[in-house]
Backbone of each chain as nested JSON, in Angstrom:
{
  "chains": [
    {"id": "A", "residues": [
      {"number": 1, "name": "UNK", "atoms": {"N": [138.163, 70.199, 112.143], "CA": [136.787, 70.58, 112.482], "C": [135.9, 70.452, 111.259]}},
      {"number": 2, "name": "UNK", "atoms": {"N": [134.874, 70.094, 111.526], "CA": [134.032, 69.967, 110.276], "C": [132.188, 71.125, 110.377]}},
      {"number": 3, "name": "UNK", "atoms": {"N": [132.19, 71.664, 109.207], "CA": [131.009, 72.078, 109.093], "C": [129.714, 71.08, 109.137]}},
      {"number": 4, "name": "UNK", "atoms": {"N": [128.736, 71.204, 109.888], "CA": [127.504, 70.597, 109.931], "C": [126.795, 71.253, 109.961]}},
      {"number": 5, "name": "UNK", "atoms": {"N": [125.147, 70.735, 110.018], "CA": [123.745, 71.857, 110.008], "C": [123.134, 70.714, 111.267]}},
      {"number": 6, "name": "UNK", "atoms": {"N": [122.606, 71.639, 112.344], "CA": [121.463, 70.857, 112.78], "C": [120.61, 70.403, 112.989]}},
      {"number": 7, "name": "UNK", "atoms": {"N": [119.463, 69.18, 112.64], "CA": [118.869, 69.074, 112.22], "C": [117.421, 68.952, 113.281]}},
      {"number": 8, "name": "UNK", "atoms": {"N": [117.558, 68.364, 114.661], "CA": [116.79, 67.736, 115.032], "C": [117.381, 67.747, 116.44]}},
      {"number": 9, "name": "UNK", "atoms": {"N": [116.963, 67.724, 118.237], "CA": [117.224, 67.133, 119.126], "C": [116.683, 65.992, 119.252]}},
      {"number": 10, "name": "UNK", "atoms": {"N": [118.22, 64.968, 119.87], "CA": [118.021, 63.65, 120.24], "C": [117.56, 63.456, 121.533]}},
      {"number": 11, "name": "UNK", "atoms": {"N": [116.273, 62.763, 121.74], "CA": [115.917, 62.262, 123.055], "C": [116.406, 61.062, 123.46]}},
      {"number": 12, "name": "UNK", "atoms": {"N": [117.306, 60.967, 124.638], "CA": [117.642, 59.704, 125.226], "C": [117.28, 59.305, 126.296]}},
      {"number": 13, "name": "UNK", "atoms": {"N": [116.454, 58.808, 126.851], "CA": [116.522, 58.626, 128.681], "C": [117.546, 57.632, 129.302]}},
      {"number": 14, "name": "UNK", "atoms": {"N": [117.623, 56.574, 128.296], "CA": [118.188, 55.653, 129.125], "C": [119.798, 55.671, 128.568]}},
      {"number": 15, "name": "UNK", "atoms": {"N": [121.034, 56.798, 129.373], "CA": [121.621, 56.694, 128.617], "C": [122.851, 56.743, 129.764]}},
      {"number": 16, "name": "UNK", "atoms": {"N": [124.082, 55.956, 129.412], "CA": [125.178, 56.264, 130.684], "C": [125.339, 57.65, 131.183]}},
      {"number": 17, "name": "UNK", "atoms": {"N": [125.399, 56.842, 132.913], "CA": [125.479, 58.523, 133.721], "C": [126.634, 59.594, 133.536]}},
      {"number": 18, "name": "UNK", "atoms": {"N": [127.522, 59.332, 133.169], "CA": [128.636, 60.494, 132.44], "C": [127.843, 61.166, 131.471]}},
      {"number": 19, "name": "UNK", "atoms": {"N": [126.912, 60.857, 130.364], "CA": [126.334, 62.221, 129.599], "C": [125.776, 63.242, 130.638]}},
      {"number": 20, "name": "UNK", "atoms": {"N": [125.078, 62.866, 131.589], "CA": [124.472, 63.611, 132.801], "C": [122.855, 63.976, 131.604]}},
      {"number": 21, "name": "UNK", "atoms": {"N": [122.817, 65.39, 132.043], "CA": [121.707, 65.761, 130.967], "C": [121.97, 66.404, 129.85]}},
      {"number": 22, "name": "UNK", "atoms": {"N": [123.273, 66.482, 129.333], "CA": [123.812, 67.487, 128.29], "C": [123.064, 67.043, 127.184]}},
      {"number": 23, "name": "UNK", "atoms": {"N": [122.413, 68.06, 126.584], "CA": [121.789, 68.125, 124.967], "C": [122.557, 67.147, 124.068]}},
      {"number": 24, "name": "UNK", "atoms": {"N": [121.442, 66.447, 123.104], "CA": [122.05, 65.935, 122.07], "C": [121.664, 66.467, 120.33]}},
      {"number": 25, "name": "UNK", "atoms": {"N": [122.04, 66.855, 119.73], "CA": [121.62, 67.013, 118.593], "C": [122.146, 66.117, 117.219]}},
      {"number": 26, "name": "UNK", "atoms": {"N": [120.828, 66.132, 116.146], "CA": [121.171, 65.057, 115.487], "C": [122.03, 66.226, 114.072]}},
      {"number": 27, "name": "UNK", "atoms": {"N": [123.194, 65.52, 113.76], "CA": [124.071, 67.045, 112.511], "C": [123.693, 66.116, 111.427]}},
      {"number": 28, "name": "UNK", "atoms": {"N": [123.971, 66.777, 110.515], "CA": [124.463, 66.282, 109.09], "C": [124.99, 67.243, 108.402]}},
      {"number": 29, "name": "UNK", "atoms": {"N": [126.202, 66.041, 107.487], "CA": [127.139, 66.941, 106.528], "C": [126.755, 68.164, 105.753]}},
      {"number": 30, "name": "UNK", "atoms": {"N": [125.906, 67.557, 104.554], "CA": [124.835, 68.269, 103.983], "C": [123.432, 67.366, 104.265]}},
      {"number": 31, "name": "UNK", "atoms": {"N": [122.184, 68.626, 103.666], "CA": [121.289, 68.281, 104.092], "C": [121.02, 66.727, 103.348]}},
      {"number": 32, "name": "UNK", "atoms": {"N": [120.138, 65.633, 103.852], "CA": [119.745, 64.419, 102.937], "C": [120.98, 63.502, 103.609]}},
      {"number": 33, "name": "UNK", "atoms": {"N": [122.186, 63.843, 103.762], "CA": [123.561, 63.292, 104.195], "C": [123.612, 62.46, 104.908]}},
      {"number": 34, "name": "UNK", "atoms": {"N": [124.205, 61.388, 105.564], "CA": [124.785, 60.552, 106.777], "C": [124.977, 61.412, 108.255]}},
      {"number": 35, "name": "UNK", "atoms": {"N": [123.839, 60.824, 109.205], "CA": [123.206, 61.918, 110.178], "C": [124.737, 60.975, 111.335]}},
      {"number": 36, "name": "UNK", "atoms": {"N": [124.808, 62.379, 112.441], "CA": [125.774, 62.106, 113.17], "C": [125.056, 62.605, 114.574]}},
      {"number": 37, "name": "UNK", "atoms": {"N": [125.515, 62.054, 115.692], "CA": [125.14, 62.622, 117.129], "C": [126.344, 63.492, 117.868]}},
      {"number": 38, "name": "UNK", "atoms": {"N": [126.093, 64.893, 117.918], "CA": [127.191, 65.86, 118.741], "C": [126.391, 66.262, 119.831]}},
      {"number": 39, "name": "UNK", "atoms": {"N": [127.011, 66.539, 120.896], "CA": [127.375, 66.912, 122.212], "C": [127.002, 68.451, 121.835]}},
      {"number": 40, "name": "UNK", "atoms": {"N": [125.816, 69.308, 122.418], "CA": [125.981, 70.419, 122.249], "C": [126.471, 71.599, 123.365]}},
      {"number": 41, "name": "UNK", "atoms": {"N": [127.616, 72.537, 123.523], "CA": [128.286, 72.346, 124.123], "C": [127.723, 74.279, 124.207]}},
      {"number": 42, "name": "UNK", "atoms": {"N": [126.696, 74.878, 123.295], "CA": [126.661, 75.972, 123.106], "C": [124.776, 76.403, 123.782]}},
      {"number": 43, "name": "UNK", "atoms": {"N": [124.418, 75.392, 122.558], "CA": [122.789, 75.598, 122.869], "C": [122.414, 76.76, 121.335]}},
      {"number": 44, "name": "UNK", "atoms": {"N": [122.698, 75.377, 120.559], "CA": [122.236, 76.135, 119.148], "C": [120.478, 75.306, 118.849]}},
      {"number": 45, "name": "UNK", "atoms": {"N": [119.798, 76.064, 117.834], "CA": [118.432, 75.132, 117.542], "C": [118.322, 74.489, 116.117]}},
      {"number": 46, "name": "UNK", "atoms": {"N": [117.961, 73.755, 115.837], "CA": [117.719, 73.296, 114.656], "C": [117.981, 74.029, 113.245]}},
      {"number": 47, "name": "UNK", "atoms": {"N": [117.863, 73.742, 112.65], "CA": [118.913, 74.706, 111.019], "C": [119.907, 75.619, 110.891]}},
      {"number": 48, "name": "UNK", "atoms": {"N": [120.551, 75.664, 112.059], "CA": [121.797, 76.163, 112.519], "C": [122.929, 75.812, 112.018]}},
      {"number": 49, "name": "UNK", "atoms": {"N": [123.889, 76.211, 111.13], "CA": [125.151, 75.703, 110.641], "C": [126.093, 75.901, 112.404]}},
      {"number": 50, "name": "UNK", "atoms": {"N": [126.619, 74.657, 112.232], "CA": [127.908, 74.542, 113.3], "C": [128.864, 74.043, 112.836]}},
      {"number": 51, "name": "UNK", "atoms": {"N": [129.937, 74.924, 114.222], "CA": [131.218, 74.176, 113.794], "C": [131.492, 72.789, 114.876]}},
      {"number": 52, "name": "UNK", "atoms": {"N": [132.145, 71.498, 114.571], "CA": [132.464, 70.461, 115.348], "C": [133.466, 70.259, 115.483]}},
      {"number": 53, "name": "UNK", "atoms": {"N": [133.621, 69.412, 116.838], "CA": [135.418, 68.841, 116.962], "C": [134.941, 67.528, 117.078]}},
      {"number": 54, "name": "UNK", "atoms": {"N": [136.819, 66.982, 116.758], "CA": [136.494, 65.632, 117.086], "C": [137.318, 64.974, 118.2]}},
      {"number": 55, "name": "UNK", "atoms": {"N": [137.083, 63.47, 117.963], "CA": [138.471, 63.067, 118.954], "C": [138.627, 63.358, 120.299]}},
      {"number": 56, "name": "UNK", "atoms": {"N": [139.82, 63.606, 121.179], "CA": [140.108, 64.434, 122.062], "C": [139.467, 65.55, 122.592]}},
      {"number": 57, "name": "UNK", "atoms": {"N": [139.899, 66.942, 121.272], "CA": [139.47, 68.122, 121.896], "C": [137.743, 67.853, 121.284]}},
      {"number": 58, "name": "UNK", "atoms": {"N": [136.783, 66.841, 121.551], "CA": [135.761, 67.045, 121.538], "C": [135.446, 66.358, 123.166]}},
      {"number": 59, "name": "UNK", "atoms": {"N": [135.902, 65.756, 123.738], "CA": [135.663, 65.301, 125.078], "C": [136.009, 66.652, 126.337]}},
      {"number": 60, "name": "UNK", "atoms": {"N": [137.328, 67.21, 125.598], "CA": [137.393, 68.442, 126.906], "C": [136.142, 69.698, 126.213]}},
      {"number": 61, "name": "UNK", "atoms": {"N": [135.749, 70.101, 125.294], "CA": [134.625, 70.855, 124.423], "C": [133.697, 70.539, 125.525]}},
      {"number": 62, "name": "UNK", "atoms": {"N": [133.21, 69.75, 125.493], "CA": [131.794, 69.068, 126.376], "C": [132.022, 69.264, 127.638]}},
      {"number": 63, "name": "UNK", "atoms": {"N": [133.103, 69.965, 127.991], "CA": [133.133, 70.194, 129.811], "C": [134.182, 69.564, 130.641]}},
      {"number": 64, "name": "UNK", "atoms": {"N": [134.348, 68.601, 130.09], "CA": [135.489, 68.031, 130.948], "C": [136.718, 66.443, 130.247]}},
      {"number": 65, "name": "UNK", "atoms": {"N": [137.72, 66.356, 130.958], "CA": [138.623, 65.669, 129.742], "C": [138.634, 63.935, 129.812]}},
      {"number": 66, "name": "UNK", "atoms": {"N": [137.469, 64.052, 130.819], "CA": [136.884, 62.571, 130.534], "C": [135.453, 62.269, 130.29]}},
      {"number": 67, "name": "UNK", "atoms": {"N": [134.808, 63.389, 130.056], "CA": [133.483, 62.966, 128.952], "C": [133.261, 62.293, 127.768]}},
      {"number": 68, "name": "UNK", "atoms": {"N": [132.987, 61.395, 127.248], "CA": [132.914, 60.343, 126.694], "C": [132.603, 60.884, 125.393]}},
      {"number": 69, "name": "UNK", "atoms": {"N": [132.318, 62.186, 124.727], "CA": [132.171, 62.051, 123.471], "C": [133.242, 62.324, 122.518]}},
      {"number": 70, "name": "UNK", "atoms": {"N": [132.251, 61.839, 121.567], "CA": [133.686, 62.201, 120.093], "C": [133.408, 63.079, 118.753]}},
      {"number": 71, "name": "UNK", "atoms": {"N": [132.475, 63.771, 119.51], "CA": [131.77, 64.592, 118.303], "C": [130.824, 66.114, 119.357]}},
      {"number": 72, "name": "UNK", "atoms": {"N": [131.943, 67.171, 119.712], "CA": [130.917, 68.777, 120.502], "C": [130.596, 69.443, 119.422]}},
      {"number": 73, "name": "UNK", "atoms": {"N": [129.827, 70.213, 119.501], "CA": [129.736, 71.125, 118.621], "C": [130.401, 72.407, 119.318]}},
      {"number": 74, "name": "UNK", "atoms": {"N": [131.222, 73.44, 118.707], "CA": [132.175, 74.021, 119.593], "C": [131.606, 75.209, 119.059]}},
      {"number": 75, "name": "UNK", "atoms": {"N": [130.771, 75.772, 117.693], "CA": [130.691, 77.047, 117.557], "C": [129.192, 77.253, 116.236]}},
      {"number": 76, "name": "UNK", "atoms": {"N": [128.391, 78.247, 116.373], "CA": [127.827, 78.569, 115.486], "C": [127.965, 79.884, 114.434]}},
      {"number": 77, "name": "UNK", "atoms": {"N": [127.477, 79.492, 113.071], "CA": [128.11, 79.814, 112.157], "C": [127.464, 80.979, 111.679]}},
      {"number": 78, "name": "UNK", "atoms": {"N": [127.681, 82.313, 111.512], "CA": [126.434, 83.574, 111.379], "C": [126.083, 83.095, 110.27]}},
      {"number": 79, "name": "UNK", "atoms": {"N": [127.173, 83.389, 108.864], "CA": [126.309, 83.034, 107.763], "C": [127.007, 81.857, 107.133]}},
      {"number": 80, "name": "UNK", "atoms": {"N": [126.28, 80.979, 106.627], "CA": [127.029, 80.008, 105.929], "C": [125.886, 79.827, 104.775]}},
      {"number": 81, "name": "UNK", "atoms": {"N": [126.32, 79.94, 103.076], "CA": [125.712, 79.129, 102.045], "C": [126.212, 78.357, 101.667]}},
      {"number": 82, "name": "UNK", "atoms": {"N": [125.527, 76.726, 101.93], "CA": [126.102, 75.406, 101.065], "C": [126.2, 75.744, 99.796]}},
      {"number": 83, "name": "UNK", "atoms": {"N": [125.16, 76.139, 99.537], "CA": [125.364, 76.124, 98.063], "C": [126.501, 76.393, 96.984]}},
      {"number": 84, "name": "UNK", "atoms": {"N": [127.174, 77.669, 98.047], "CA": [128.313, 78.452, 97.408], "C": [129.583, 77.414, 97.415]}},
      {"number": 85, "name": "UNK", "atoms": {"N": [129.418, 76.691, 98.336], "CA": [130.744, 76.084, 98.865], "C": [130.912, 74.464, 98.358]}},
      {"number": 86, "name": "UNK", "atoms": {"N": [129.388, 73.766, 97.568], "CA": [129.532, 72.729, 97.747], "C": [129.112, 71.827, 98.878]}}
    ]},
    {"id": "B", "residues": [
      {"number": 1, "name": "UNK", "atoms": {"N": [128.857, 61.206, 117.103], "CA": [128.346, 59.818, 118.108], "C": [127.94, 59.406, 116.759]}},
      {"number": 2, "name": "UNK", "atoms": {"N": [127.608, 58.37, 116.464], "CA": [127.078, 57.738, 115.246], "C": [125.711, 56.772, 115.847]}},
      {"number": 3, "name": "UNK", "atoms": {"N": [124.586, 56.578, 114.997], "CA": [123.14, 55.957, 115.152], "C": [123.591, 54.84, 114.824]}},
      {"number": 4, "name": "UNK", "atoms": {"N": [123.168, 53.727, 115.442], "CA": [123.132, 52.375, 114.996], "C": [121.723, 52.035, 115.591]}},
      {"number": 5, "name": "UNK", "atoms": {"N": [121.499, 50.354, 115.008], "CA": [120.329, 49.432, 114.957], "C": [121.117, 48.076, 115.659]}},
      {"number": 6, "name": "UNK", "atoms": {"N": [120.742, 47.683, 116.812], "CA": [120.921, 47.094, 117.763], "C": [120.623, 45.558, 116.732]}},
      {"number": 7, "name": "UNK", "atoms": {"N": [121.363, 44.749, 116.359], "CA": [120.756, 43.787, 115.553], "C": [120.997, 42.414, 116.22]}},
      {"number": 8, "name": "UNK", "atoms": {"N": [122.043, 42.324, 117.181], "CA": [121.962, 40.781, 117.752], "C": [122.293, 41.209, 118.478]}},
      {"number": 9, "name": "UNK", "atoms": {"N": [122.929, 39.81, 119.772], "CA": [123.823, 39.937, 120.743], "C": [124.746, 39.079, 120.352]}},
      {"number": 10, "name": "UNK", "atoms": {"N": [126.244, 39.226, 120.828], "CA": [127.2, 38.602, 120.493], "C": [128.402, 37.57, 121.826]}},
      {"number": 11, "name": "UNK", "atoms": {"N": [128.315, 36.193, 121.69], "CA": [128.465, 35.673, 122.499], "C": [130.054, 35.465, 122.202]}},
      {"number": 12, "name": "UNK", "atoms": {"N": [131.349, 35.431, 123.253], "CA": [132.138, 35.457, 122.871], "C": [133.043, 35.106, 124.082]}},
      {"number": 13, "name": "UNK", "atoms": {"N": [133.235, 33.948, 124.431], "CA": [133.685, 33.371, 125.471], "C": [134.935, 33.499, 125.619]}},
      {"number": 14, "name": "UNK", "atoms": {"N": [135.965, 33.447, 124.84], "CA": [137.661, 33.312, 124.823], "C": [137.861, 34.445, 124.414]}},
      {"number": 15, "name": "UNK", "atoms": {"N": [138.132, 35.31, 124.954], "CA": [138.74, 36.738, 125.3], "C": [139.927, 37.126, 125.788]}},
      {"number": 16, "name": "UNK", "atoms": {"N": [140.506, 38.265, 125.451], "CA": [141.262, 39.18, 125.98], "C": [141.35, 39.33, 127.431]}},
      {"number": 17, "name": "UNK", "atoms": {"N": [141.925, 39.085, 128.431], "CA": [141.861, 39.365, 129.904], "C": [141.202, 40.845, 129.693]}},
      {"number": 18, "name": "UNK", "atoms": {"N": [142.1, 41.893, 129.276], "CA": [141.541, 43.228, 129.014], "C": [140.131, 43.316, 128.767]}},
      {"number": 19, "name": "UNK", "atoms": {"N": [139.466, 43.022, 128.117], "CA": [137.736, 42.584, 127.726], "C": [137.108, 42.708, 128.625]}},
      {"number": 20, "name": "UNK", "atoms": {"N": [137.665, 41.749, 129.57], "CA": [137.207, 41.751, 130.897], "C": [135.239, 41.029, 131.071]}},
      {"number": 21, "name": "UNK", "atoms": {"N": [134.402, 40.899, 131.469], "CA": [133.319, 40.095, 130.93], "C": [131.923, 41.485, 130.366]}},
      {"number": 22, "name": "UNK", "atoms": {"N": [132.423, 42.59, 129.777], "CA": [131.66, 43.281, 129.559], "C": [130.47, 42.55, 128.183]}},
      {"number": 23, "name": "UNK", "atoms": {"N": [129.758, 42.758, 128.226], "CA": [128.209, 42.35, 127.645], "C": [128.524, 43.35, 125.612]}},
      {"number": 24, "name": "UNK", "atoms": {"N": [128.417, 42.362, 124.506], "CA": [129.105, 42.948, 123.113], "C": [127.673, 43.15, 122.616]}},
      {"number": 25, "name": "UNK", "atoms": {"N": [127.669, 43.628, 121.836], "CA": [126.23, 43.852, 120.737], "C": [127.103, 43.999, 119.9]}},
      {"number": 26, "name": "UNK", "atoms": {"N": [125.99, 43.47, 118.663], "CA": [126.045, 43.381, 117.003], "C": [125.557, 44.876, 117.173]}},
      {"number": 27, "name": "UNK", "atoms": {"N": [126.129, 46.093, 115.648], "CA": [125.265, 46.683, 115.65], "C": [125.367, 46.954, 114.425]}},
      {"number": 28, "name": "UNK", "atoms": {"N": [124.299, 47.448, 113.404], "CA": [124.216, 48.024, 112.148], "C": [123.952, 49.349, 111.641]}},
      {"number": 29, "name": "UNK", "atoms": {"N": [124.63, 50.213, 111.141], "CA": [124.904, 51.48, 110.987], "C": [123.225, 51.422, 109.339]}},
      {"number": 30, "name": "UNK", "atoms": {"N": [122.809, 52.957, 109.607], "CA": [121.855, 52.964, 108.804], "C": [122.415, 52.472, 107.213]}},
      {"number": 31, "name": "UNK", "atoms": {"N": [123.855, 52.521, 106.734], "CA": [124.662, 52.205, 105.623], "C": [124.109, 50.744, 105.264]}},
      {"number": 32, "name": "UNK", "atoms": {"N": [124.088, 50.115, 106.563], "CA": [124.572, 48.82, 106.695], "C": [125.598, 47.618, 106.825]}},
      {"number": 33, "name": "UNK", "atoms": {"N": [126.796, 48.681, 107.343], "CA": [127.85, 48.478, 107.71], "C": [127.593, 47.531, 109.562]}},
      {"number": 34, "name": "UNK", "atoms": {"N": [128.249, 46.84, 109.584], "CA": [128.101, 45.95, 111.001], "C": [129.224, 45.954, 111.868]}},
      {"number": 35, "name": "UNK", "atoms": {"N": [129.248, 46.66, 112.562], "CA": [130.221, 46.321, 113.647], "C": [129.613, 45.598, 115.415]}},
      {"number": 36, "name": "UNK", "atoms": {"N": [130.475, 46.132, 116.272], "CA": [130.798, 45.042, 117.562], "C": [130.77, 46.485, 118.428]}},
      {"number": 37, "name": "UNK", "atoms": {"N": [129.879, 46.851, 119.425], "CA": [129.978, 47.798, 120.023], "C": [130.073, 46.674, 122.194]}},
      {"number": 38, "name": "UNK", "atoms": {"N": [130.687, 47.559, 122.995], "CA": [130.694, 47.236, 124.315], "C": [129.11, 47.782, 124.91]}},
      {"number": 39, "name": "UNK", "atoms": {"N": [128.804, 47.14, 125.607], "CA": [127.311, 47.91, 126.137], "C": [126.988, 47.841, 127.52]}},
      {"number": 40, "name": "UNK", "atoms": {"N": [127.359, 49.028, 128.002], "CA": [126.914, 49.778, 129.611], "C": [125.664, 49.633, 129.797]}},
      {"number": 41, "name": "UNK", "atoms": {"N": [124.765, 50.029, 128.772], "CA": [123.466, 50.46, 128.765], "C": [122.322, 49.334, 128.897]}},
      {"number": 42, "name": "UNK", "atoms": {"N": [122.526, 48.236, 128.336], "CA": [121.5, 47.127, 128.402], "C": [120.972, 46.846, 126.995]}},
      {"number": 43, "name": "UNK", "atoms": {"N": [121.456, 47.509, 126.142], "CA": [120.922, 47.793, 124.959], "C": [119.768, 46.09, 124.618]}},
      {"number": 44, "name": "UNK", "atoms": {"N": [118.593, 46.724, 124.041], "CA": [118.247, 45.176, 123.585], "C": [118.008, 45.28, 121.748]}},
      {"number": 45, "name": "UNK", "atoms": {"N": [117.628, 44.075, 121.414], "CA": [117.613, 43.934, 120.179], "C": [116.605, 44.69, 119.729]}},
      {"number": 46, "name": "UNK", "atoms": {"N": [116.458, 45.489, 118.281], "CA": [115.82, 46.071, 117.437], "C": [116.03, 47.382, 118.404]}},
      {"number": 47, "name": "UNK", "atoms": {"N": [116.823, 48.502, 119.033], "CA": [116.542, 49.457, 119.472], "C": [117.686, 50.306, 118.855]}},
      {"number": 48, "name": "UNK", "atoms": {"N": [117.182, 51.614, 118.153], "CA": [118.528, 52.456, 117.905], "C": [119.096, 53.283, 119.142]}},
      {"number": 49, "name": "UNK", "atoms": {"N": [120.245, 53.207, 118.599], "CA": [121.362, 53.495, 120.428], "C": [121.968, 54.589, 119.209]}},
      {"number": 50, "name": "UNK", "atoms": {"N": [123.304, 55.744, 120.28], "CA": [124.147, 56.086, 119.459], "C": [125.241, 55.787, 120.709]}},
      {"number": 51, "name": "UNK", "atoms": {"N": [126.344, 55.648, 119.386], "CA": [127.565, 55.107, 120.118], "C": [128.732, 56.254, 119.628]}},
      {"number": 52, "name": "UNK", "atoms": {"N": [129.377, 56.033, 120.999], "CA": [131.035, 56.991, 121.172], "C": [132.152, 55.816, 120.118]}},
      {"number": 53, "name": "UNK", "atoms": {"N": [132.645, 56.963, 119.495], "CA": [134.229, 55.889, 119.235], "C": [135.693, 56.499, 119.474]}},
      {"number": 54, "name": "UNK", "atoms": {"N": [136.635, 55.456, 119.687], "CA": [137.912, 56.045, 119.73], "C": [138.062, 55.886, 121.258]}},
      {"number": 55, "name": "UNK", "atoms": {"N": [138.849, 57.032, 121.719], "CA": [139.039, 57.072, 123.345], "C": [137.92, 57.314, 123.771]}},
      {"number": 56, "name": "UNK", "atoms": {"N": [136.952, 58.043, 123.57], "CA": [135.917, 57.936, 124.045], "C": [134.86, 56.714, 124.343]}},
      {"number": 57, "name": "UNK", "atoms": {"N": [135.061, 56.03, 123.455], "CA": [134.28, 54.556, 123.598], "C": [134.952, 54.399, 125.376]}},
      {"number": 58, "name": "UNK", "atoms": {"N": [136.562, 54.297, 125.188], "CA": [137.089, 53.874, 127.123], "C": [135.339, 54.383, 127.694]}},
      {"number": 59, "name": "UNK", "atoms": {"N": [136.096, 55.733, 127.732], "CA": [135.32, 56.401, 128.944], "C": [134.502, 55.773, 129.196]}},
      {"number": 60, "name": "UNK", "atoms": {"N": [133.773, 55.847, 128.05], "CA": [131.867, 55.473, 128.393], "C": [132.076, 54.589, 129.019]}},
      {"number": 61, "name": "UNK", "atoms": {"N": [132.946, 53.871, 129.42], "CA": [132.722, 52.405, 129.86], "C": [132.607, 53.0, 131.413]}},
      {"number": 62, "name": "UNK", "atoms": {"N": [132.056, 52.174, 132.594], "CA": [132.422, 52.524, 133.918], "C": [133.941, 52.211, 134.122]}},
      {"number": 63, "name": "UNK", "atoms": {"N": [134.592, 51.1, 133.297], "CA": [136.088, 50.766, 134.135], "C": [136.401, 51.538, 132.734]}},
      {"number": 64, "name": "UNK", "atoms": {"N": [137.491, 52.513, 132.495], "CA": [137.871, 53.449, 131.514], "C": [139.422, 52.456, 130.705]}},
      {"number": 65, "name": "UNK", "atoms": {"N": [139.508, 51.033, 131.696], "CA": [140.611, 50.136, 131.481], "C": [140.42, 49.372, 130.152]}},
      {"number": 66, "name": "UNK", "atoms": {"N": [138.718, 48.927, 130.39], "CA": [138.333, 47.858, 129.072], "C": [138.89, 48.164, 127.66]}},
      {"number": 67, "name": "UNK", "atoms": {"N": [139.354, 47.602, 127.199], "CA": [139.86, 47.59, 125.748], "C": [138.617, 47.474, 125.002]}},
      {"number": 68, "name": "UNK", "atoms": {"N": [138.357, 48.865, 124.568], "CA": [136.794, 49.022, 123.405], "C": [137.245, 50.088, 122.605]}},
      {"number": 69, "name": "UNK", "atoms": {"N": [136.42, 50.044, 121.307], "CA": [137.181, 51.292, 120.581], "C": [135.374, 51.847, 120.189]}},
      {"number": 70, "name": "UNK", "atoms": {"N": [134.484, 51.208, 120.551], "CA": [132.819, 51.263, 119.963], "C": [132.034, 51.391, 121.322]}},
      {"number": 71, "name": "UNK", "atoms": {"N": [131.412, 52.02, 121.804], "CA": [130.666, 51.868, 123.318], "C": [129.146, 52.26, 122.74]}},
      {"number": 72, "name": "UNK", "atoms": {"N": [128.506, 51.73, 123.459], "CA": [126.986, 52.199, 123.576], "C": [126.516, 53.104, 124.235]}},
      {"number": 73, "name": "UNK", "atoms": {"N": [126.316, 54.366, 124.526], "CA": [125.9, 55.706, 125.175], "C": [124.787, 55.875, 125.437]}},
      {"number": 74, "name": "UNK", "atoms": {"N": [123.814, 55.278, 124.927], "CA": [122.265, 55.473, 125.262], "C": [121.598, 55.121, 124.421]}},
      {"number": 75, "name": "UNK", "atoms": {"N": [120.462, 54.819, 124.574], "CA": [118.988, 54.324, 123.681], "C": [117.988, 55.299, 122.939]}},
      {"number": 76, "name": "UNK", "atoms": {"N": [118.283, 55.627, 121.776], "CA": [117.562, 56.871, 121.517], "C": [115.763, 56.142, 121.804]}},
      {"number": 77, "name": "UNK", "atoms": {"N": [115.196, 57.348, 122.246], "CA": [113.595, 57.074, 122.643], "C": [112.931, 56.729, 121.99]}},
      {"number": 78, "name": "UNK", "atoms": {"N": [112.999, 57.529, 120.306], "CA": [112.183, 57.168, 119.391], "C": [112.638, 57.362, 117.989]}},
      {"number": 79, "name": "UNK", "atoms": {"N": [112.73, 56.575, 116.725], "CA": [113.431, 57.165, 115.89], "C": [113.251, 56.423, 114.963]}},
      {"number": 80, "name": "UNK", "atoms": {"N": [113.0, 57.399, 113.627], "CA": [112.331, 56.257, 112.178], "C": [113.979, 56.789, 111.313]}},
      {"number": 81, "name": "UNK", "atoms": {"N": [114.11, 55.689, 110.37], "CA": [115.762, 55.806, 109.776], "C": [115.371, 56.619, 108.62]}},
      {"number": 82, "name": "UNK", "atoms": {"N": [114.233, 56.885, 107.672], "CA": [113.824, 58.057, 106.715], "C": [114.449, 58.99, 107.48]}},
      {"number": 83, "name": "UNK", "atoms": {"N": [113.574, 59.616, 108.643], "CA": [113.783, 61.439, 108.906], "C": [113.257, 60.866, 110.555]}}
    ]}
  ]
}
């Protein structure tokens, strides 16, 4: 599982019918970082530290064990400082 | 899901039976790394999409059979690569 922050919701309209309407949010590692698209599986808002899955248990995360993603966000984080941690 | 930049289309006649005649895009990661994604969506050139990988790429597909490891998931609406 990896720590992320969220930064932004992704708007898609035109997007395969298996997402249905499930939220997209845009993460990154740290802030400035290489931005990623997760499945939000909770209903967190923007500058929110989360936790993610990948792989597998990120397709059953999202609801079901043939949903197409590879990146849920499975949990939010009360307190988290980057700073402390790197 | 990872952001890419829709940069060509990719024509590719002698295939894999598995392949099957699904429609390939070029795509370029904001890095600038280039890969080969499958595309459900219609994707056209110059549009950022984000794409599934791994088993998930299957899924996205309608036939979950196609041999893809990169799929196209949707067309983001609007999106500058700064912020």
């Amino acid at each position: 599982m990896k720590i992320m922050r969220v930064e932004k919701t992704l708007v898609s309209t035109n997007r395969i019918d298996a997402f249905g309407h499930r939220p997209l949010l845009v993460v990154q590692d740290k802030p400035g970082g290489p931005r990623s698209v997760a499945v939000d599986a909770i209903g967190c808002v923007p500058g929110d530290w989360v936790l993610c899955v990948g792989s597998s248990a990120a397709r059953e995360a999202a609801g079901a064990k043939d949903f197409p993603s590879d990146l849920t966000i499975v949990g939010i984080i009360d307190h988290w400082d980057a700073g402390d941690k790197g | 899901m990872e952001i890419m930049r829709v940069v060509d289309e990719l024509v590719c006649t002698r295939r894999v039976p598995g392949l099957q005649l699904c429609a390939l895009r070029i795509l370029k990661s904001p890095q600038g790394a280039i890969s080969v994604a499958t595309d459900p969506v219609g994707a056209l050139i110059g549009n950022w999409v984000f794409v599934s990988a791994g088993s998930a790429a299957r899924l996205a597909m309608k036939d979950a059979t196609i041999l893809t490891d990169l799929t196209i998931c949707g067309i983001i609406d609007s999106w500058e690569e700064a912020g």
